[in-house]
C-alpha positions in Angstrom: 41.5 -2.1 -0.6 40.4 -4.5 2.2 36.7 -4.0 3.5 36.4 -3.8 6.9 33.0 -5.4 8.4 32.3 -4.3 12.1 30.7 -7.7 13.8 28.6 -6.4 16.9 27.5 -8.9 19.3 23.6 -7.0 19.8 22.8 -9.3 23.0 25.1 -7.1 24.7 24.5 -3.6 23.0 22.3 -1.4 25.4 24.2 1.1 25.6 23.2 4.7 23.2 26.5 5.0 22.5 27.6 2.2 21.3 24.4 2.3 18.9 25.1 5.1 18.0 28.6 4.2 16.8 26.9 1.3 14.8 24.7 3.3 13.2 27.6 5.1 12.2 29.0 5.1 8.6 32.8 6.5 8.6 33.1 6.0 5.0 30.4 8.7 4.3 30.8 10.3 7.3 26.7 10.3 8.2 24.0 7.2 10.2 23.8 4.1 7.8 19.9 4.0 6.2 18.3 1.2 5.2 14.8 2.1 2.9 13.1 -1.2 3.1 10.2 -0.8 0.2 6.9 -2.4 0.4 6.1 -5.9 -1.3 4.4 -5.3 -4.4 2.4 -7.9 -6.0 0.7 -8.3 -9.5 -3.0 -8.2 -9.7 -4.6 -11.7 -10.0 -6.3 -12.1 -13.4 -8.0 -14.8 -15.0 -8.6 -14.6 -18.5 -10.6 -17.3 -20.9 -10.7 -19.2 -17.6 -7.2 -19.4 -17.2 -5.7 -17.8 -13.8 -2.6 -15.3 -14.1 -1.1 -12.2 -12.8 -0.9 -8.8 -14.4 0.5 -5.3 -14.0 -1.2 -3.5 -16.6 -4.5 -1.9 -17.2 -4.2 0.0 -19.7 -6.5 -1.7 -21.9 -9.7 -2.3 -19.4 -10.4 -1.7 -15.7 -8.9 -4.7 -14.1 -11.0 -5.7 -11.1 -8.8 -5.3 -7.9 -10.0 -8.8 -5.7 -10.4 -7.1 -2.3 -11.9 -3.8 -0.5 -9.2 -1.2 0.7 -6.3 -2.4 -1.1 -3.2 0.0 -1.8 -1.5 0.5 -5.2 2.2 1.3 -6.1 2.1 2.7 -9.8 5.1 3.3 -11.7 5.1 5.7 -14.3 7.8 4.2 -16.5 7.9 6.9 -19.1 9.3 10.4 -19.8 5.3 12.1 -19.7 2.7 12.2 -17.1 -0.2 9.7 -17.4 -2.9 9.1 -15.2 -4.4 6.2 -13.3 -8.6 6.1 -12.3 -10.2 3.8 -10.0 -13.5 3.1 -9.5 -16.5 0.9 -9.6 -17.5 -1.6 -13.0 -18.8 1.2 -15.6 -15.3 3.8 -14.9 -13.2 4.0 -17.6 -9.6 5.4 -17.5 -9.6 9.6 -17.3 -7.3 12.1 -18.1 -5.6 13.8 -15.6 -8.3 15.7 -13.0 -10.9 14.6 -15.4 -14.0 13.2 -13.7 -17.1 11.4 -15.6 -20.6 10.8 -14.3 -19.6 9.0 -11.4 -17.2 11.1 -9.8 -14.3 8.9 -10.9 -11.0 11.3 -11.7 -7.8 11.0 -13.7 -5.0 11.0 -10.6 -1.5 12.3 -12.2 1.0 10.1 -12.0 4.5 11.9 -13.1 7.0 11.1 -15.4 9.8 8.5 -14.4 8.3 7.6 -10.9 6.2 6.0 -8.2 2.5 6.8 -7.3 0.5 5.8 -4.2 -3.1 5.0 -4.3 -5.6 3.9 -1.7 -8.6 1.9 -3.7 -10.9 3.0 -0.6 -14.2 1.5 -1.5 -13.4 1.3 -5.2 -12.6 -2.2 -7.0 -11.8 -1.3 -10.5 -7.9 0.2 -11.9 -7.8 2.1 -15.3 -4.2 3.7 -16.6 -4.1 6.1 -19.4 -0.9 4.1 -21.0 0.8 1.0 -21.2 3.8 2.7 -19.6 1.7 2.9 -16.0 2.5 -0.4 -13.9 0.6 -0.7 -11.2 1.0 -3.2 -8.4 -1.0 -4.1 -5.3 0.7 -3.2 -2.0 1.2 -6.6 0.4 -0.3 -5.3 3.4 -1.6 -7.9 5.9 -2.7 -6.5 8.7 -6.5 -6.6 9.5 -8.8 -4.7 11.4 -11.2 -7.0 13.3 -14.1 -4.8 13.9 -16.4 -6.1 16.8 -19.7 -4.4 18.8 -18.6 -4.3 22.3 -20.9 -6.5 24.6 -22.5 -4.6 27.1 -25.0 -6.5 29.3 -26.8 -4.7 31.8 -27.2 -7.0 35.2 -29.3 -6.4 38.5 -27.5 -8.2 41.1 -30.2 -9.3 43.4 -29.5 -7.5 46.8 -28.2 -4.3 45.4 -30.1 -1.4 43.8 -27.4 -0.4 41.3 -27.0 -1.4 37.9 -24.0 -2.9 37.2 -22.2 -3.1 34.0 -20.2 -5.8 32.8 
């Protein structure tokens, strides 16, 4: 059976329609989807002095090198696990477990994908090997700046002018 490819010049495509009737599949008789995932990276290690990458950490808290970061974990086995993050002391907790600093066990189910924000925390713990976790690519930035107010008397008028 021949496949038929549609080639759309888009320079010329403004018209709803006729986006519409490329978004089109006729095959499956529904609008074409395209899930483009996120870029997930390993988490920069260096061990015995020796850079590398990992996706485990199950076996110690594995420092995570920047504030705010995002984690994809997959739970690659047939049972829940957990993952815990926190600061240098945490240790990996069972699921809704908390120690003495307020660091839980988050569930991560069986057989799929778990979001985490690291927030303010730096350190990753799993509860099994089966947990791979990856850092989220994000990089976009927030540029946080005081806004400059300066109050100014302009000589000849009594009003106070902002600027």
């Amino acid at each position: 059976m021949a496949k038929i490819n549609r080639v759309i010049d888009l320079a010329f495509l403004q018209d709803p329609n006729q986006i519409e009737a490329v978004q089109y599949n006729p095959a499956s008789g529904a609008k074409k989807t395209l899930t483009v995932g996120p870029r997930l990276l390993p988490i920069p290690v260096v061990t015995a002095g020796t850079p590398g990458w990992t996706t485990s950490a199950n076996t110690a808290p594995v420092a995570i090198p920047y504030l705010g970061a995002n984690l994809a974990i997959y739970n690659n086995a047939g049972t829940a696990g957990s993952v815990t993050t926190g600061g240098i002391n945490m240790t990996s907790q069972a699921i809704g477990a908390v120690d003495a600093y307020g660091d839980v066990g988050i569930a991560c189910p069986p057989n799929t994908w778990t979001y985490v924000s690291m927030g303010n925390n730096q350190y990753v713990a799993t509860s099994a090997a089966t947990l791979i976790v990856y850092i989220i690519e994000d990089p976009t930035w927030i540029a946080q700046e005081t806004p400059t107010r300066v109050a100014q008397f302009v000589p000849g008028y009594d009003q106070q002018i902002n600027s």
